[in-house]
C-alpha positions in Angstrom: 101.9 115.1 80.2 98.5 116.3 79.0 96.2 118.2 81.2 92.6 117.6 81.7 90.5 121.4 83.6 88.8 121.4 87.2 85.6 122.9 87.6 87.5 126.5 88.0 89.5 126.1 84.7 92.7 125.2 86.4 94.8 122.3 84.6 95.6 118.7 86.5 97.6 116.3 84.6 95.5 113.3 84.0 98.1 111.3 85.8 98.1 111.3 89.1 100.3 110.3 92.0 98.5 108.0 94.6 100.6 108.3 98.1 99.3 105.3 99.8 101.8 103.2 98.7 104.9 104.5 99.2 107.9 101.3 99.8 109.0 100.9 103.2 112.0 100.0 105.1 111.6 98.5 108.1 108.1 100.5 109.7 109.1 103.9 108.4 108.6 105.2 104.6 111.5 105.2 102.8 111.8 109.1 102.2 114.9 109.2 100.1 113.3 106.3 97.4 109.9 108.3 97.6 111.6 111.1 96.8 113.2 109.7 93.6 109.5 108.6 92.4 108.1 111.8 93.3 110.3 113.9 91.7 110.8 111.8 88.3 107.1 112.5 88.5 106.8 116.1 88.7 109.9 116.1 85.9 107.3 114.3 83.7 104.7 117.6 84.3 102.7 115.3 87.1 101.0 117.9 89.0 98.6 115.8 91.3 99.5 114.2 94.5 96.8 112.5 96.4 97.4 111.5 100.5 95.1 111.1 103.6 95.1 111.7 107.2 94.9 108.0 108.0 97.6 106.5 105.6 100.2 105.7 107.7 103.5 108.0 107.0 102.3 109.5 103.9 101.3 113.0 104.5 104.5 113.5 106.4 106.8 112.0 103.7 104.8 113.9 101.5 105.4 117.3 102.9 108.8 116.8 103.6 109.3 115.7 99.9 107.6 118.7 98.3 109.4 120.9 100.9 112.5 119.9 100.4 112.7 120.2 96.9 110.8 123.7 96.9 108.1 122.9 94.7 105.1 123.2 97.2 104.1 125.9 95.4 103.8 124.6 92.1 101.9 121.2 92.9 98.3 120.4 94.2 98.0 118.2 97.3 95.0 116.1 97.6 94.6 115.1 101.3 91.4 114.0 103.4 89.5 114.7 106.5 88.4 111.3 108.0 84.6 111.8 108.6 84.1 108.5 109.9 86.1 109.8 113.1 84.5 113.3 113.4 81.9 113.7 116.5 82.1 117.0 117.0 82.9 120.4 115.6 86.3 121.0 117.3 87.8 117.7 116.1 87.5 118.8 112.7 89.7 121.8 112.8 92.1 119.9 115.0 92.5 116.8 112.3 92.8 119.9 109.6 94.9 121.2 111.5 97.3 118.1 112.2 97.1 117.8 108.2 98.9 121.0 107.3 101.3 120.4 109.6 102.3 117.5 108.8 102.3 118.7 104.7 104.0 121.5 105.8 101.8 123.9 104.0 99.2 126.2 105.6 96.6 125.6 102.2 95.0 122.5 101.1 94.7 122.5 96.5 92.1 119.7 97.0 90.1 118.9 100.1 88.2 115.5 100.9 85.9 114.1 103.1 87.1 111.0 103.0 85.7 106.7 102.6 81.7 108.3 102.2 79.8 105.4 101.5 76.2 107.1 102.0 74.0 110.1 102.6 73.6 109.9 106.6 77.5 110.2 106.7 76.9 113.6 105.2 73.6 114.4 107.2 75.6 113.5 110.6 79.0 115.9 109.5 76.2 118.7 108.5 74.6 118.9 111.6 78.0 119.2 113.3 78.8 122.7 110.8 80.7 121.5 108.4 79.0 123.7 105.6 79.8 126.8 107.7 83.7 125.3 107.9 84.0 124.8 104.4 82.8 127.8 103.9 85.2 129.6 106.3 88.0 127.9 105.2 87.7 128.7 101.7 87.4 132.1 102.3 90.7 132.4 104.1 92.0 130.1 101.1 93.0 127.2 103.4 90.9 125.0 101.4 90.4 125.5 97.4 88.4 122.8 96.5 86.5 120.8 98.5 84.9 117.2 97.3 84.3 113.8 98.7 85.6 110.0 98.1 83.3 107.9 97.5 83.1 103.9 98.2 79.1 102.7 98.3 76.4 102.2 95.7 75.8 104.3 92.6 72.5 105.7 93.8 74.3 106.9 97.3 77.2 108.2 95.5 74.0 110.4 93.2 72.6 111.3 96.5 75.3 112.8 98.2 76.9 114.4 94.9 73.1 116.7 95.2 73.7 117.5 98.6 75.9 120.1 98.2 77.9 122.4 95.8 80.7 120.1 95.5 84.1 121.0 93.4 85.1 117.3 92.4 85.0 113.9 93.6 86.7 111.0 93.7 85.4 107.4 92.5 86.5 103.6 92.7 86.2 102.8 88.7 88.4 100.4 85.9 87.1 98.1 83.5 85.6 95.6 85.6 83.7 98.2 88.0 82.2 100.1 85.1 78.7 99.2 86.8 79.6 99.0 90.3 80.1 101.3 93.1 79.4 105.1 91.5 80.2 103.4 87.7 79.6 104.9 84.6 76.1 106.2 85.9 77.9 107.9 88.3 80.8 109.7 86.4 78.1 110.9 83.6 76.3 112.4 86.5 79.2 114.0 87.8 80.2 115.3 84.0 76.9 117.0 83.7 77.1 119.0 86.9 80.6 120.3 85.8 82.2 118.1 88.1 85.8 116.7 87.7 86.3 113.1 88.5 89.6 112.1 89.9 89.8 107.8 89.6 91.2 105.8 92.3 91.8 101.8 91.8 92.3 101.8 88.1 93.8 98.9 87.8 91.9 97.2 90.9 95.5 97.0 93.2 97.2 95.9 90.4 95.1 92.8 90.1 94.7 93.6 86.4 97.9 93.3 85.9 99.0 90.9 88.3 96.3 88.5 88.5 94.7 88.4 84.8 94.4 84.5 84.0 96.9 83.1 81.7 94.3 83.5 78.7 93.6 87.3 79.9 97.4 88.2 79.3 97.9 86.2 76.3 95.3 87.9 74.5 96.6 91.1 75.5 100.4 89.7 74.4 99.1 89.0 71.1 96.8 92.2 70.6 98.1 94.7 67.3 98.4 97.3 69.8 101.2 96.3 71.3 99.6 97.7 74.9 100.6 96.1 78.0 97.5 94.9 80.6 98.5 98.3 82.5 98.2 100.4 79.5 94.7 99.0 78.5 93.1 99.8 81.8 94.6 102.9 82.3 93.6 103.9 78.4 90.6 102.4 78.8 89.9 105.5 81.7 91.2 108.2 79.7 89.8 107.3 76.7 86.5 108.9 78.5 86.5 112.5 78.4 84.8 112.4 81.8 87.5 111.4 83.5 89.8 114.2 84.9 93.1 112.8 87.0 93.8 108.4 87.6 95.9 108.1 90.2 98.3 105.6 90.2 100.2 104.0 93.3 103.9 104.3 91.6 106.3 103.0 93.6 109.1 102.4 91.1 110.8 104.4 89.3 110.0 102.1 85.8 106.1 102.5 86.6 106.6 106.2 87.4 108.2 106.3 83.6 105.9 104.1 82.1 102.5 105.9 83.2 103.8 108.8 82.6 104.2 107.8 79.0 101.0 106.2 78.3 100.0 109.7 80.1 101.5 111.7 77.3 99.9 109.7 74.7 96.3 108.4 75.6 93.9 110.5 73.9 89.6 110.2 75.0 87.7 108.9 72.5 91.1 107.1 71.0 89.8 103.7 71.6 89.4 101.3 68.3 87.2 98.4 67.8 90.4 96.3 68.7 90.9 97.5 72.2 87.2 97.4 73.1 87.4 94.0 72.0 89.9 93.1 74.0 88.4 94.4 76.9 85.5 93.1 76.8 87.0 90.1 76.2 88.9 90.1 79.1 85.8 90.7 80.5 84.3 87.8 79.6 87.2 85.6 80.8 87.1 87.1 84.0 83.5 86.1 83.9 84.4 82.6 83.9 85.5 82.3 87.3 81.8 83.8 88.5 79.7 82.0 90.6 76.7 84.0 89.3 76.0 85.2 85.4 74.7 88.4 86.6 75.3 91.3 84.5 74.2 93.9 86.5 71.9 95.0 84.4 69.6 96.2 87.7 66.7 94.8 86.4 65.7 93.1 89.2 65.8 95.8 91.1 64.4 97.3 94.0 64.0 94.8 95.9 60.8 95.7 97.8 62.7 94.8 100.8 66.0 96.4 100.3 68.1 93.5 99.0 71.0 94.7 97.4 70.7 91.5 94.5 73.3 93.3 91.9 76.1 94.4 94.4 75.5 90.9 96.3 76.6 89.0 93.4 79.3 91.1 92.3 80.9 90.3 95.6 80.1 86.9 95.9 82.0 86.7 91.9 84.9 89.0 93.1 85.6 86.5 95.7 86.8 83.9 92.6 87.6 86.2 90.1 90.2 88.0 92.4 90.5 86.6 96.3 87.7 85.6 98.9 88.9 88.1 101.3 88.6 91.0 98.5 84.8 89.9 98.1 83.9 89.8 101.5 85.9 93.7 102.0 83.4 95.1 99.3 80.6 92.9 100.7 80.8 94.6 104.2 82.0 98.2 102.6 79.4 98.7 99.6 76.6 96.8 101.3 77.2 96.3 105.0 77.6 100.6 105.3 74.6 101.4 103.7 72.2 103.2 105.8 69.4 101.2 105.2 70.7 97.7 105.3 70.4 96.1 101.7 71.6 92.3 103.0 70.3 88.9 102.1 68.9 87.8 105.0 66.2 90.8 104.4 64.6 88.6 101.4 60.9 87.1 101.7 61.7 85.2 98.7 58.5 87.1 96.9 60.3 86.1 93.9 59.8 89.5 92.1 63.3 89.5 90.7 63.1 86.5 89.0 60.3 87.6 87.0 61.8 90.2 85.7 65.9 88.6 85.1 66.9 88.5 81.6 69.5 86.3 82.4 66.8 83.9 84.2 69.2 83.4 87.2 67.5 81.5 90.0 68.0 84.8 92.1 66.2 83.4 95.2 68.7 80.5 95.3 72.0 81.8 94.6 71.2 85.5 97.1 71.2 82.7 99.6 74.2 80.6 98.4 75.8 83.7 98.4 75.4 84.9 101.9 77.1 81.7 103.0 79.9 83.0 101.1 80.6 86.2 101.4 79.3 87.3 104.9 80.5 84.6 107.4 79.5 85.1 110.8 83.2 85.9 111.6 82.4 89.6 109.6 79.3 90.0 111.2 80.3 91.3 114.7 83.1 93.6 113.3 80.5 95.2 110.3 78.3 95.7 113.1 80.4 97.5 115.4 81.8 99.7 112.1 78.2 100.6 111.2 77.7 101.8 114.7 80.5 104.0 114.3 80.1 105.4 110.5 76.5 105.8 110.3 75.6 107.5 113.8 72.5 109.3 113.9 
């Protein structure tokens, strides 16, 4: 395992063990095979172990795991407060509370306020004291770290990571989401503050594995490498220095072995001309699916009436590259729960963007061809009773 420092010096293995996805039996986790996972895991020097108050089981199975086995001491737990249920000061000590017991442990390694997808989630936690909390707890040493997951636009993701002295983050980023959500603009801008980057979704679910088109995984089958599709996306991460800890959802004890072993070997900067050429031709055959050739490229933005034109197409793509329902989920979480709305129906058709496309994309068209798409009226009521509850004033 290789070792990658947090912004206090302290080592975390660049592999990471993402909790959310234990197996179950029946409605309960299975403990005993978690256990098996778990502890190949921290055999193989994995040192990282990411839960959250709202995964169902997980913090529990968790705790009992590490306790049982007597090696709380000498692991970090990664576990989340969920702000988006927080209205006022006292229900934040009693979820943090309901945390360590259920980890058994009476510290936190790595604290997160968790699913923040803009800057008024932070401005509505402030006013309630959270600063002052954070402050007490790491004092006591109940909290070490404290940090934030992020799920929203890069320019949100900028805005809260200058709100506050944070001690790491945690982003939404793999090959095909280098430009979206906090993206590459993002991690740099996390890098220069000194801020260590754990990566969640490296390989999209699995869907880069799983669901690469034929010609995807032939190309990879044929590659000089010799790389699996796995092993591409997660080198692909570490080959950037900026990236501290990937989690990865293991659930068997062949992935367990396998990550770990691309973990011992994947160096940063290790890539070859080959590899980038694969992925971005993979890229480019995901691309074929889209519905939009948008690149991303932001050109066309800002949209003098808050149109989100980028993210809008990347979901509207997503919903044939991947699955319609994938789409509409990023639609309504990166778009629908900004503060400001950024949604189609806010266009004047001024026809600004278009002037300005390098791609010459008939943006005015397609935003509302689009819309049809990816925000049916059956995700309007639901968004709109979410919004109501995330981004309180």
């Amino acid at each position: 395992m290789q070792y990658r420092q947090d912004k206090k010096g302290e080592p975390i293995s660049i592999l990471g063990y993402g909790c959310m996805r234990f197996t179950t039996k029946g409605r309960s986790i299975d403990i005993d095979k978690a256990e098996k996972e778990i502890m190949e895991a921290y055999e193989a020097g994995v040192n990282y172990y990411d839960t959250a108050y709202i995964y169902p089981g997980s913090e529990v199975a968790l705790g009992e795991i590490l306790e049982r086995n007597r090696i709380r001491e000498k692991v970090n737990i990664a576990t989340k407060l969920p702000q988006f249920l927080i209205r006022k000061k006292e229900s934040i000590d009693k979820h943090f509370e309901e945390e360590l017991s259920r980890l058994r442990t009476n510290y936190i390694d790595y604290y997160l306020l968790h699913h923040m997808t803009d800057k008024l989630q932070w401005d509505n936690i402030k006013k309630l004291g959270i600063e002052s909390w954070i402050k007490e707890k790491k004092e006591s040493g109940q909290i070490r770290n404290i940090g934030f997951s992020f799920h929203g636009n890069t320019d949100s993701f900028i805005e809260i990571l200058e709100a506050y002295d944070w001690d790491f983050c945690q982003i939404q980023y793999n090959y095909v989401d280098e430009h979206s959500q906090a993206g590459r603009r993002g991690l740099e801008a996390a890098a220069q503050k000194g801020i260590p980057v754990i990566i969640m979704e490296p390989l999209r679910g699995g869907k880069l594995v799983n669901m690469l088109p034929e010609k995807a995984k032939k190309l990879i089958q044929e590659s000089k490498s010799g790389y699996t599709a796995a092993e591409y996306g997660l080198r692909w991460l570490w080959n950037q220095p900026e990236v501290t800890c990937v989690l990865s959802g293991m659930n068997s004890l062949e992935m367990v072995r396998e990550n770990c072993r691309i973990a011992s070997e994947a160096k940063e900067y290790s890539f070859t001309e080959e590899d980038d050429q694969i992925i971005k031709s993979i890229k480019d055959i995901l691309s074929e699916t889209e519905k939009v050739g948008c690149t991303g490229c932001q050109y066309c933005m800002p949209c003098p009436k808050g149109v989100d034109i980028p993210g809008t197409f990347r979901c509207y793509n997503r919903m044939y590259s991947e699955n319609k329902n994938a789409g509409r989920f990023e639609y309504c979480q990166s778009i629908g729960l900004k503060r400001e709305p950024a949604f189609v129906k806010q266009c004047v058709e001024c026809g600004l963007c278009e002037k300005h496309c390098p791609q010459e994309i008939p943006i005015r068209k397609k935003l509302k061809e689009a819309e049809k798409h990816v925000f049916p009226w059956y995700y309007r009521l639901p968004l709109g009773i979410v919004r109501k509850i995330m981004l309180r004033k």
